[in-house]
KEKE-3310 file (N, C-alpha, C; in steps of 0.2 Angstrom, whole numbers, plus 5000, padded with zeros to 4 digits):
npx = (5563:5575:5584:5587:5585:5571:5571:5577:5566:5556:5559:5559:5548:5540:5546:5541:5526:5526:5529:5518:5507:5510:5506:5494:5489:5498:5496:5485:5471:5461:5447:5449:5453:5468:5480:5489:5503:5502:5502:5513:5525:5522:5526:5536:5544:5542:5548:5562:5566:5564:5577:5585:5585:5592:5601:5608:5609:5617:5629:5625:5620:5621:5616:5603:5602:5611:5623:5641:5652:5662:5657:5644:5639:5641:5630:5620:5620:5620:5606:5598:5599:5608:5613:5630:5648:5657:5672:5683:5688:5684:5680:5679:5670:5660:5654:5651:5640:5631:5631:5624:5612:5607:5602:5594:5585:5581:5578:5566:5560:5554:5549:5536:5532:5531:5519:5511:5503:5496:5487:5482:5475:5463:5460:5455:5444:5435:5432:5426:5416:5407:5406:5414:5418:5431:5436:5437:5444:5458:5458:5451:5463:5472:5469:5467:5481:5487:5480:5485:5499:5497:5492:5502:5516:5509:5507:5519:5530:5522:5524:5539:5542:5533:5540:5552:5552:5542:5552:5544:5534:5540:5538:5524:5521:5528:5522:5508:5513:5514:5505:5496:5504:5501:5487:5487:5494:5483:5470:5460:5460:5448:5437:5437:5426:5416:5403:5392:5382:5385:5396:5409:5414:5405:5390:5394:5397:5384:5375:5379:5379:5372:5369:5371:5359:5367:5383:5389:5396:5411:5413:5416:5406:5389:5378:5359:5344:5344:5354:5368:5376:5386:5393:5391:5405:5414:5411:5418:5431:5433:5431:5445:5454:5452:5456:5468:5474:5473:5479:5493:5495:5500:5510:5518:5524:5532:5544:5549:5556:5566:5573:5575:5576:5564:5564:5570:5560:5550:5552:5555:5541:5532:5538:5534:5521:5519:5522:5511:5498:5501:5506:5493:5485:5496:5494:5483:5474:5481:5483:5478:5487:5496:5496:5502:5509:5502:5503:5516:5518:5513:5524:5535:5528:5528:5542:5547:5540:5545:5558:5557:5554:5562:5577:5589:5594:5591:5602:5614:5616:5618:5609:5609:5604:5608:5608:5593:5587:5591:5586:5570:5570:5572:5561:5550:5554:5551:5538:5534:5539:5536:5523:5521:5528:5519:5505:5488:5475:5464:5446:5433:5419:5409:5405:5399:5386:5370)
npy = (5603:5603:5611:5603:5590:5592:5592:5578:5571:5575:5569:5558:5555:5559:5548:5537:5540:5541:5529:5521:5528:5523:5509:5509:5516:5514:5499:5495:5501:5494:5491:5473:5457:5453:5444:5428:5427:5442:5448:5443:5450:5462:5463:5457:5469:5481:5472:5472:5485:5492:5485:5491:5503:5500:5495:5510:5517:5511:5515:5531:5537:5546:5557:5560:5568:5578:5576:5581:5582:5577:5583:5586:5574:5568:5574:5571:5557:5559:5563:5555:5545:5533:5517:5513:5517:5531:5531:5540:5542:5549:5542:5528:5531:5535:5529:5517:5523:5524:5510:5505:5515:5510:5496:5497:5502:5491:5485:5489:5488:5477:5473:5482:5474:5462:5463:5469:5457:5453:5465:5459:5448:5455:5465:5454:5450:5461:5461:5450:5453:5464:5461:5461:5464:5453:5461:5475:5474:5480:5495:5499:5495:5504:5517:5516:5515:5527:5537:5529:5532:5547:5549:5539:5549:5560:5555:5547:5558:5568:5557:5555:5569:5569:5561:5565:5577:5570:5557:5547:5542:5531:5518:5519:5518:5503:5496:5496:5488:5478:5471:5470:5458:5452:5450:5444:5432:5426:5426:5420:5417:5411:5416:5429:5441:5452:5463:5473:5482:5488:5493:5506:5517:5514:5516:5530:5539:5535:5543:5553:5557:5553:5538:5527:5511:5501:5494:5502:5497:5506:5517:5528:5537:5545:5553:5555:5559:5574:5574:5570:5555:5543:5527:5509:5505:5513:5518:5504:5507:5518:5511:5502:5510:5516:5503:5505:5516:5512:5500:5507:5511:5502:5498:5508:5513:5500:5501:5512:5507:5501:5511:5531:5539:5548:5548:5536:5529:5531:5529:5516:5512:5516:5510:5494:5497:5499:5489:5480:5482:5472:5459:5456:5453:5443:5433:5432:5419:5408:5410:5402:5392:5397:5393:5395:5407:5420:5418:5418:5432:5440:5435:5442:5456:5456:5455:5467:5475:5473:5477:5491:5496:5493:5496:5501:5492:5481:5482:5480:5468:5464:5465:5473:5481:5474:5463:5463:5461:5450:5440:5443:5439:5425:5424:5424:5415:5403:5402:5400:5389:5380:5379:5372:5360:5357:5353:5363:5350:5343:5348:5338:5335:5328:5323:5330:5329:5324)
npz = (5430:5420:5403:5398:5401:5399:5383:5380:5387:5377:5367:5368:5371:5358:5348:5356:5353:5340:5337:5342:5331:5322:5322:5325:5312:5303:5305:5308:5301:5300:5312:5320:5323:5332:5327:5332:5326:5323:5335:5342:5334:5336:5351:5351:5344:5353:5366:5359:5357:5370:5375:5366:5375:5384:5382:5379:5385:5395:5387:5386:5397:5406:5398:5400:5412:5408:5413:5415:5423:5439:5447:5446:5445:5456:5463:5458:5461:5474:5475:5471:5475:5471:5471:5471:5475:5474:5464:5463:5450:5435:5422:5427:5436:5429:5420:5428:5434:5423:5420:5431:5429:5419:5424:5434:5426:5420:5428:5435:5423:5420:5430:5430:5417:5421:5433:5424:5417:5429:5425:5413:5417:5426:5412:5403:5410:5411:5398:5395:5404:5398:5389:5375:5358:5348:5338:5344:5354:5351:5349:5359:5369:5363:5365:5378:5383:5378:5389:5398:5398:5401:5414:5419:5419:5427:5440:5443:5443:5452:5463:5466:5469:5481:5488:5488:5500:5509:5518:5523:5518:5510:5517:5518:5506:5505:5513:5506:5495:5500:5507:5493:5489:5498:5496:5483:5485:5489:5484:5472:5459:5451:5455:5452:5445:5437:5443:5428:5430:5444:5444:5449:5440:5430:5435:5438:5427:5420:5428:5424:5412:5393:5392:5377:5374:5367:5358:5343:5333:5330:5339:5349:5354:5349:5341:5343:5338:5340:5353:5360:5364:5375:5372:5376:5370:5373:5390:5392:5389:5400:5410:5407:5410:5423:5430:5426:5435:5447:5447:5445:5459:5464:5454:5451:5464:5467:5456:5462:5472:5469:5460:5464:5452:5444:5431:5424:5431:5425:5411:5411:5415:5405:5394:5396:5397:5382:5379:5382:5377:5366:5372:5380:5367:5365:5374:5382:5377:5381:5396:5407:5409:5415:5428:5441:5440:5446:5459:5458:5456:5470:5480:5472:5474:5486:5490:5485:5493:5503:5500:5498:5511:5518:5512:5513:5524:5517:5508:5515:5515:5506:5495:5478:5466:5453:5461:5464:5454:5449:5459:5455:5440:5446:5453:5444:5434:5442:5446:5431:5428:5435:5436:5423:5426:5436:5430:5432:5435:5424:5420:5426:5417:5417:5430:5436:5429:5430)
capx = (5565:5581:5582:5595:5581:5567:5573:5578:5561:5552:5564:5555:5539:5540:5547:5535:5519:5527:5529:5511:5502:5512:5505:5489:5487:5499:5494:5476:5465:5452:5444:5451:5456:5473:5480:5496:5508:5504:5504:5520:5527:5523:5529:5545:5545:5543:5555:5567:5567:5566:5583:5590:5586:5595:5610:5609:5609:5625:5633:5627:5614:5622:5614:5598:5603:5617:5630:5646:5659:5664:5652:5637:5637:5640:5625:5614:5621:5614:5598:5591:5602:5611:5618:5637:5650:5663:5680:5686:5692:5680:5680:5676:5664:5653:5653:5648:5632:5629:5630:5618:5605:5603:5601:5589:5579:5580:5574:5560:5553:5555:5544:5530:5529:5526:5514:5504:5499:5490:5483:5480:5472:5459:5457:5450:5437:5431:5430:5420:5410:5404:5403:5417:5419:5438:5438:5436:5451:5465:5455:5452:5470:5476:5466:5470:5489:5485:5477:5491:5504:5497:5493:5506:5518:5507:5507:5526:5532:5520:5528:5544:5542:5533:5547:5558:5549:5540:5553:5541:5530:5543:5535:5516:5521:5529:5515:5504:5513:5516:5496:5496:5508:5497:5479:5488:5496:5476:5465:5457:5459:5444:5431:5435:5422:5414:5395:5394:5376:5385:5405:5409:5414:5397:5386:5397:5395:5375:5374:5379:5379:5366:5374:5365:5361:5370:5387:5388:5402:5419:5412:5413:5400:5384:5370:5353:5339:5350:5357:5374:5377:5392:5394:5399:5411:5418:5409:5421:5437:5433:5433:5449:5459:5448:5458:5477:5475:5473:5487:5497:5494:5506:5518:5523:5531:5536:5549:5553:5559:5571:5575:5572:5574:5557:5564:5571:5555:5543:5554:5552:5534:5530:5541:5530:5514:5518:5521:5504:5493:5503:5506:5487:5484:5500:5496:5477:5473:5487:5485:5476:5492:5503:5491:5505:5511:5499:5507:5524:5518:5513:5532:5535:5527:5533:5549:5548:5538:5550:5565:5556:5554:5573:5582:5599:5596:5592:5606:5621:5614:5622:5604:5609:5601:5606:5605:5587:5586:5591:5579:5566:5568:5570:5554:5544:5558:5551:5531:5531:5542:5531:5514:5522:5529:5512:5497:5482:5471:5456:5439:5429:5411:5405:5407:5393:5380:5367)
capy = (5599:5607:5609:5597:5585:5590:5590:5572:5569:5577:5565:5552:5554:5557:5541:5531:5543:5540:5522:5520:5528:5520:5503:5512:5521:5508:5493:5495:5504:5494:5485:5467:5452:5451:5436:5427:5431:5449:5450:5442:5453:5469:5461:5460:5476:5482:5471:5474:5492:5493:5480:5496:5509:5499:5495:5515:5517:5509:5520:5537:5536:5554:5561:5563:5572:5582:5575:5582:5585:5573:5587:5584:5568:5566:5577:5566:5550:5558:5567:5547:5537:5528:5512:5513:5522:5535:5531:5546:5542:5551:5538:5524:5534:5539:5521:5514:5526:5523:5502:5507:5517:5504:5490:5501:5505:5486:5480:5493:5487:5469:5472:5483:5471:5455:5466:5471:5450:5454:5467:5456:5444:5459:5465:5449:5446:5465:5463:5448:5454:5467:5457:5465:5458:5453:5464:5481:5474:5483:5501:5501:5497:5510:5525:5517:5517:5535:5539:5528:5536:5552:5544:5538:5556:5565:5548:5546:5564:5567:5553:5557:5574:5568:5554:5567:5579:5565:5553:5543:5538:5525:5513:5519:5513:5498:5494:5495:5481:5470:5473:5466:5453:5445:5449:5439:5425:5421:5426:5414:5418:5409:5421:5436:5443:5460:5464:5479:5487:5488:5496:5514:5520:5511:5523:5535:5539:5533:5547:5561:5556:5549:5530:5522:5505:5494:5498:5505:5498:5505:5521:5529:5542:5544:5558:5552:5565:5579:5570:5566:5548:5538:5522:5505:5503:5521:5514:5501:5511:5520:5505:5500:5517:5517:5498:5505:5519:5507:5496:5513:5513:5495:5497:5512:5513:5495:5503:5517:5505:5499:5517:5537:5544:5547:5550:5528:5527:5533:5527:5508:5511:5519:5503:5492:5499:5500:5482:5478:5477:5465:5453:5456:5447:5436:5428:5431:5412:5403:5412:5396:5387:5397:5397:5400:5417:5423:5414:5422:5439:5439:5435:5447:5459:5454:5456:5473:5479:5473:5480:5498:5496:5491:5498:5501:5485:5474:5485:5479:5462:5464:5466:5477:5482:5467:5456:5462:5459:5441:5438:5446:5437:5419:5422:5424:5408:5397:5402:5398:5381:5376:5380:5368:5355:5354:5358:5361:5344:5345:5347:5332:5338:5320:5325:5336:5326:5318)
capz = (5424:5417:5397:5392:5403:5394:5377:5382:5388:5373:5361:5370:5370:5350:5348:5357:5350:5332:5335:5344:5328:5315:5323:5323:5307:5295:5303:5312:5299:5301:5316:5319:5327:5330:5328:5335:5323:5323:5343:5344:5330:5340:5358:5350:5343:5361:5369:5356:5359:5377:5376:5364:5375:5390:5378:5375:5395:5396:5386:5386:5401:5409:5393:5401:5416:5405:5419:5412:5428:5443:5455:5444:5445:5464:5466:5457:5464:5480:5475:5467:5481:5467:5476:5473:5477:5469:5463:5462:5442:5431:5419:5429:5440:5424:5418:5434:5436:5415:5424:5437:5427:5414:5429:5436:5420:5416:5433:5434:5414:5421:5437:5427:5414:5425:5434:5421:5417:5432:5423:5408:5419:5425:5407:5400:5414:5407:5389:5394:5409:5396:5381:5370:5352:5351:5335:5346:5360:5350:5350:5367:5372:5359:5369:5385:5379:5379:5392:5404:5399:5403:5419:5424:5420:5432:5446:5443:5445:5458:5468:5465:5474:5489:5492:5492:5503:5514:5514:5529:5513:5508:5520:5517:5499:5505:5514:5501:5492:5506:5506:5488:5489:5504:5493:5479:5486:5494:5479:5469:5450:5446:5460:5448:5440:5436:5439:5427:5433:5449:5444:5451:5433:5425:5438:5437:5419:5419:5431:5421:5405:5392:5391:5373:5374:5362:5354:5339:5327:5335:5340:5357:5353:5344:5341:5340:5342:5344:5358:5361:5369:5373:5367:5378:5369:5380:5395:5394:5389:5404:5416:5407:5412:5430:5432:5426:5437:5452:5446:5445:5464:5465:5450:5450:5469:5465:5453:5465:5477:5463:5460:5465:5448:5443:5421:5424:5432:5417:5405:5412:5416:5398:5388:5397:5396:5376:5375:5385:5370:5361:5375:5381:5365:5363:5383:5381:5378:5386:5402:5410:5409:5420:5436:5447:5438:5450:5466:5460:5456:5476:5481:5470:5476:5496:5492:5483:5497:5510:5498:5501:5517:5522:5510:5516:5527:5510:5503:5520:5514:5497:5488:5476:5460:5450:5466:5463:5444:5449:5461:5453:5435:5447:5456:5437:5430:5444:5444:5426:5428:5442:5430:5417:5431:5440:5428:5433:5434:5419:5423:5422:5417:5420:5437:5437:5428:5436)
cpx = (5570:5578:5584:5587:5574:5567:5572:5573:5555:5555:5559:5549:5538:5541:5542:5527:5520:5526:5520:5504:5506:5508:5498:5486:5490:5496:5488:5472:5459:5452:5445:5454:5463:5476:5488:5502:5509:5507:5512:5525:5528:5527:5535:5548:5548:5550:5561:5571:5567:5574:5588:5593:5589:5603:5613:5612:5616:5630:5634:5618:5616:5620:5608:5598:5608:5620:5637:5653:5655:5659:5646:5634:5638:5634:5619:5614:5617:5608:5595:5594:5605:5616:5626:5642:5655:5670:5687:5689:5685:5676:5678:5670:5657:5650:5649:5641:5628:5627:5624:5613:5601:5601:5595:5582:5576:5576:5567:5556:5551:5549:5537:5528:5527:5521:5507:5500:5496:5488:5479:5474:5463:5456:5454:5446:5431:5428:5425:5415:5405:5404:5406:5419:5427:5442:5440:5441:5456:5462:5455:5458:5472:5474:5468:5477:5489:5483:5483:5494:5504:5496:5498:5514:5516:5507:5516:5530:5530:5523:5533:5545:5538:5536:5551:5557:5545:5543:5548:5537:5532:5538:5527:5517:5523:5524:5509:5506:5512:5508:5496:5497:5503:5489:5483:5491:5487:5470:5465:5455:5451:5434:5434:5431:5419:5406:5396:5388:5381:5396:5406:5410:5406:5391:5387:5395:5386:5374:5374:5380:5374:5372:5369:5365:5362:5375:5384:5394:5409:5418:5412:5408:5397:5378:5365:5348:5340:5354:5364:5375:5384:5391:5393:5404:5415:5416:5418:5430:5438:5433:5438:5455:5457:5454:5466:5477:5477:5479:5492:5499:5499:5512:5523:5528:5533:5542:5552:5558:5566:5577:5571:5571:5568:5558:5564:5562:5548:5546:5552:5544:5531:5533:5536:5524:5514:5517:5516:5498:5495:5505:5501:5484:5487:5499:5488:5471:5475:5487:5482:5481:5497:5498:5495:5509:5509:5502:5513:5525:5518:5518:5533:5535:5530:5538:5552:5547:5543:5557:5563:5554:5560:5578:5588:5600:5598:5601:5615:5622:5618:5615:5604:5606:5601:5606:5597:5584:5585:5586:5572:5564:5568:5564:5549:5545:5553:5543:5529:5534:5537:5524:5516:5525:5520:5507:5493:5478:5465:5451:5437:5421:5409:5402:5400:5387:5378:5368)
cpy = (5604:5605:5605:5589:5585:5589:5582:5568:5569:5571:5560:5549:5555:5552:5536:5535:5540:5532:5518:5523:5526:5511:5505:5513:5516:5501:5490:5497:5503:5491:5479:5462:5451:5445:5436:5429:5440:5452:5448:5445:5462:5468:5461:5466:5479:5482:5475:5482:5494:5489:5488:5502:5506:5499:5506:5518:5516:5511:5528:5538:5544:5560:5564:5565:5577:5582:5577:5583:5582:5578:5585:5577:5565:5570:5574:5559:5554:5561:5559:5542:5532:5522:5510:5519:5525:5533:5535:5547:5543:5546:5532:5527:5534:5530:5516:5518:5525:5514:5502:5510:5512:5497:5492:5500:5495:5482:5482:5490:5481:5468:5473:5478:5466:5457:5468:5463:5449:5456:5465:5453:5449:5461:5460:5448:5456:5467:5458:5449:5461:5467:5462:5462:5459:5462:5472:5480:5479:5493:5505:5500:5502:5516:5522:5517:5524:5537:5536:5531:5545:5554:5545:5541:5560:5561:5549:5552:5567:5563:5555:5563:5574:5565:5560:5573:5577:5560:5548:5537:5532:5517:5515:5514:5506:5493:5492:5489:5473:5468:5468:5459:5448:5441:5444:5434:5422:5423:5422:5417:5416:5413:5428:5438:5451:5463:5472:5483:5492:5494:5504:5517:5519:5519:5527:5541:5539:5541:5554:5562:5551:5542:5527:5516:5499:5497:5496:5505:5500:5511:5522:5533:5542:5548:5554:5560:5571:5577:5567:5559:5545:5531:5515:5506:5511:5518:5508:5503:5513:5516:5502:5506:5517:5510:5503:5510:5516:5502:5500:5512:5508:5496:5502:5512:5507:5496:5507:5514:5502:5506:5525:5542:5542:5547:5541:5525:5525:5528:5520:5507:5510:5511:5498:5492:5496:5493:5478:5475:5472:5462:5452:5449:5440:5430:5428:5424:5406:5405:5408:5390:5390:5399:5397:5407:5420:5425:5419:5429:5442:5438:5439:5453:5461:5455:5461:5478:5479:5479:5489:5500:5496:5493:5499:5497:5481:5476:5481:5472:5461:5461:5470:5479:5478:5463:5456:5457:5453:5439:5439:5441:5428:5419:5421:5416:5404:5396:5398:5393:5377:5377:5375:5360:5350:5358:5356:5354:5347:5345:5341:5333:5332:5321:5328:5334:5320:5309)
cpz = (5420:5408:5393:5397:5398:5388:5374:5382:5382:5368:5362:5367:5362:5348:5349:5354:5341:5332:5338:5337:5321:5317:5320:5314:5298:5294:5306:5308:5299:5309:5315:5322:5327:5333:5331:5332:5322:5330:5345:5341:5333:5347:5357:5347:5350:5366:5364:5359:5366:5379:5374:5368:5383:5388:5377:5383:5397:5392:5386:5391:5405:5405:5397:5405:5413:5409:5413:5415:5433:5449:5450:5446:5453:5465:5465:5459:5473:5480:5475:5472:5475:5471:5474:5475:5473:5469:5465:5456:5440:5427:5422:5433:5432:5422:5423:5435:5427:5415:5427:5435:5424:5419:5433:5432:5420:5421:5433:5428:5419:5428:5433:5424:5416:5429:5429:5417:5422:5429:5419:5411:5419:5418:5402:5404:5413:5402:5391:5399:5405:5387:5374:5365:5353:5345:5338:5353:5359:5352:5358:5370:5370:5364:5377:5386:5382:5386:5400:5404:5402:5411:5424:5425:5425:5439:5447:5447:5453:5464:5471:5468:5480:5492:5494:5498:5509:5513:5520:5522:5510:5510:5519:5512:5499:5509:5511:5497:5495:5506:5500:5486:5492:5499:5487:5479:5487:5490:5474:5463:5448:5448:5454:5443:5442:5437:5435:5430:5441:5451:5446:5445:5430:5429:5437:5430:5419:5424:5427:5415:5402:5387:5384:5375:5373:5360:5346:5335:5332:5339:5347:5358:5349:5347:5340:5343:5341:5351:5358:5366:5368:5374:5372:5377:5375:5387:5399:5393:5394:5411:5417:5411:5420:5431:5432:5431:5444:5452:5447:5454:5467:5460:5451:5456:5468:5461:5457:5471:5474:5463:5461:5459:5445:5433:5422:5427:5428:5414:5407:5410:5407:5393:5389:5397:5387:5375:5378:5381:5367:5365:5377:5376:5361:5369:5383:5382:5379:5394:5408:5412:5413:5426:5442:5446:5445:5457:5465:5460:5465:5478:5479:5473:5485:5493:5490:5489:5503:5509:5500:5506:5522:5516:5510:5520:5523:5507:5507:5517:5508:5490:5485:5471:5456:5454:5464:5457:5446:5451:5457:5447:5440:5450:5450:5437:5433:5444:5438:5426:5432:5438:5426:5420:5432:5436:5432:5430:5430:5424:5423:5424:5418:5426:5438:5434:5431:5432)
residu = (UNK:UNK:UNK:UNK:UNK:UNK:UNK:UNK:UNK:UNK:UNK:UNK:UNK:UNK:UNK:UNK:UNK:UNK:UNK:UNK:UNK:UNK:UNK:UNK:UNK:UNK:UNK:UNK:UNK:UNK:UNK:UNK:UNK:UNK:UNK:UNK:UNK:UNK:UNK:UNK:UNK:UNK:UNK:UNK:UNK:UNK:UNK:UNK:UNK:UNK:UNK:UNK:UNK:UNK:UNK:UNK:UNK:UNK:UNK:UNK:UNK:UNK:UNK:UNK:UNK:UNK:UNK:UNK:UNK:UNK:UNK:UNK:UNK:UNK:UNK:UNK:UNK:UNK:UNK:UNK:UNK:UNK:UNK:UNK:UNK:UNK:UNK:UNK:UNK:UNK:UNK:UNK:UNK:UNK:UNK:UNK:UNK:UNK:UNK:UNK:UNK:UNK:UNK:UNK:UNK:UNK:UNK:UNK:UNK:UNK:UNK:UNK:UNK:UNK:UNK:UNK:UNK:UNK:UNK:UNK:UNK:UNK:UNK:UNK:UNK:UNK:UNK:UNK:UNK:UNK:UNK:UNK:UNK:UNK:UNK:UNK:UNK:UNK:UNK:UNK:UNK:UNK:UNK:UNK:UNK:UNK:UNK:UNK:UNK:UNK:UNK:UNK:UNK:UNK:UNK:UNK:UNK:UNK:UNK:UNK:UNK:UNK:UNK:UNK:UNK:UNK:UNK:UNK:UNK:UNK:UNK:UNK:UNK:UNK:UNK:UNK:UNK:UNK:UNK:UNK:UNK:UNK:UNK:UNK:UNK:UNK:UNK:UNK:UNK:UNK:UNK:UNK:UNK:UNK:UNK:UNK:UNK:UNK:UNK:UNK:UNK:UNK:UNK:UNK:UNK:UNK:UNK:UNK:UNK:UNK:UNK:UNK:UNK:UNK:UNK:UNK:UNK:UNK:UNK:UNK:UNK:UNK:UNK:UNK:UNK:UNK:UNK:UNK:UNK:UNK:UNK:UNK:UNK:UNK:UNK:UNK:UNK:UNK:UNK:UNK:UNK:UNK:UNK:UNK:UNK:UNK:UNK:UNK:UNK:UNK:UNK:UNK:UNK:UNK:UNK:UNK:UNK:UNK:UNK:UNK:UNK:UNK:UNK:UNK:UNK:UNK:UNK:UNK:UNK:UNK:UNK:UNK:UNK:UNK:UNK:UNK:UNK:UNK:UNK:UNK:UNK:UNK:UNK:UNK:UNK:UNK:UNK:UNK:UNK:UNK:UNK:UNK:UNK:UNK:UNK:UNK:UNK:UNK:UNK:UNK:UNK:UNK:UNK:UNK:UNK:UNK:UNK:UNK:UNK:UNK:UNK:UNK:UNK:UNK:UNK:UNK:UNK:UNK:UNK:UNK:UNK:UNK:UNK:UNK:UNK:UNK:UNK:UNK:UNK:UNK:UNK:UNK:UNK:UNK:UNK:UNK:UNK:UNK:UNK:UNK:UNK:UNK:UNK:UNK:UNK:UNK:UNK:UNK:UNK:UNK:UNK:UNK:UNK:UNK)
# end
């Protein structure tokens, strides 16, 4: 990481840490239910600013490699495989890779954050499989916030040096999604559940630590005796972090098939993580109404996994990075038309008395 990169990168991370504890610190101070109007007030925040920093992409997107001459810039077009080609006119060339980073950045957010309404879905069946008041949702997102982003810095970069060192891994990782794709076209939303006695985090923990047995206000720890114990409430932070680390294991190369810079990588990843709490509890109790989400996330996922597997096949095809974008945004479009077309038929409890 050169210094004009890290500088770049340190700018960043200020940013989203200031604006993660101003949420925190101005408008969380207690413990509390947040309601629709707050959720959808920070979920635009979020978008907003991920929109800002693609509008900033398209015009000074060679900041962050400190590209400055026509050799720099072809070096880094072939280090990341950037899918166009050179002019030979400076000006059009930079522009053109300033187009292509922001269509990168943009497609990457847009993948993680349909992905992560999987994760929602997962995260609601663990607040309730371990009986978490709604008031203590936002806490446990805030520290798992934290704990992703740290995550998925050492996941991302990590990667990003094995591709380029083994590039064979492309198709392991394509593999993996295609994997995905199939398990969520054929899983059945309404079989998910959690036993906790039985979760490898829950033992894990019990094992070498003394677990109290009831939470304790918002607390993750708590002395009794002279005894240190942690909390549930940690218990279940820690199953939330043990889930995204696992999701890590599908989104992130899901972006890398997009692109090879691993900075476009984070950055996407990181935008979408942030706005996860506040769509968690903007989607939280409408997420019954879009039950083919799931279905299209599956497609989705197939057609990421394929694109990292064929890459400069998909690419002769003329699927290029906004080709992707397109597909990408009409596979969600139609998931969630087709939820709204064909709802789910009611229950009828009748049905089931004698």
């Amino acid at each position: 990481m050169g210094q004009s990169e890290l500088l770049f990168f340190g700018g960043f991370l200020t940013l989203i840490f200031t604006m993660l504890f101003i949420d925190l610190g101005v408008f969380s101070r207690k413990s509390h239910v947040i309601g629709f109007k707050e959720a959808i007030s920070w979920t635009s925040v979020w978008v907003i600013m991920a929109a800002a920093f693609y509008v900033f992409l398209t015009q000074y997107g060679e900041i962050i490699h400190n590209i400055s001459n026509p050799g720099q810039l072809a070096t880094k077009i072939r280090e990341y495989e950037h899918s166009f080609l050179l002019s030979g006119n400076w000006e059009t060339d930079i522009q053109a890779y300033r187009t292509n980073l922001a269509l990168e950045f943009l497609t990457g957010y847009l993948i993680e954050y349909a992905l992560s309404i999987d994760n929602i879905f997962v995260m609601i069946v663990i607040f309730g499989a371990f009986h978490v008041k709604e008031k203590h949702y936002k806490q446990i997102l805030f520290w798992g916030v934290l704990g992703a982003i740290v995550m998925r810095f050492l996941f991302i970069f990590l990667g990003a040096s094995l591709l380029e060192n083994f590039h064979w891994l492309m198709y392991v990782f394509g593999g993996i999604l295609l994997y995905t794709g199939i398990k969520l076209l054929y899983e059945d939303q309404d079989d998910e559940h959690i036993d906790t006695s039985k979760h490898p985090v829950v033992r894990f923990l019990g094992t070498f630590l003394r677990v109290f047995p009831r939470f304790v206000g918002n607390n993750f720890f708590i002395r009794k005796n002279g005894h240190l114990f942690i909390t549930p409430l940690f218990v279940v932070l820690m199953v939330v972090e043990f889930t995204d680390v696992v999701f890590a294991f599908d989104s992130v190369p899901a972006i890398f098939s997009v692109t090879k810079d691993p900075y476009i990588v984070f950055f996407s990843n990181i935008f979408a993580i942030m706005g996860l709490r506040s769509l968690f509890f903007l989607l939280s109790n409408i997420m019954h109404l879009f039950h083919y989400l799931k279905f299209g996330l599956g497609i989705l996922m197939l057609f990421i996994g394929l694109k990292m597997m064929f890459h400069n096949w998909m690419l002769s095809w003329g699927i290029t990075t906004e080709m992707s974008l397109y597909i990408i945004l009409g596979i969600l479009a139609l998931s969630v038309l087709a939820s709204i077309i064909f709802p789910q038929p009611k229950q009828d409890d009748s049905a089931h008395q004698p």
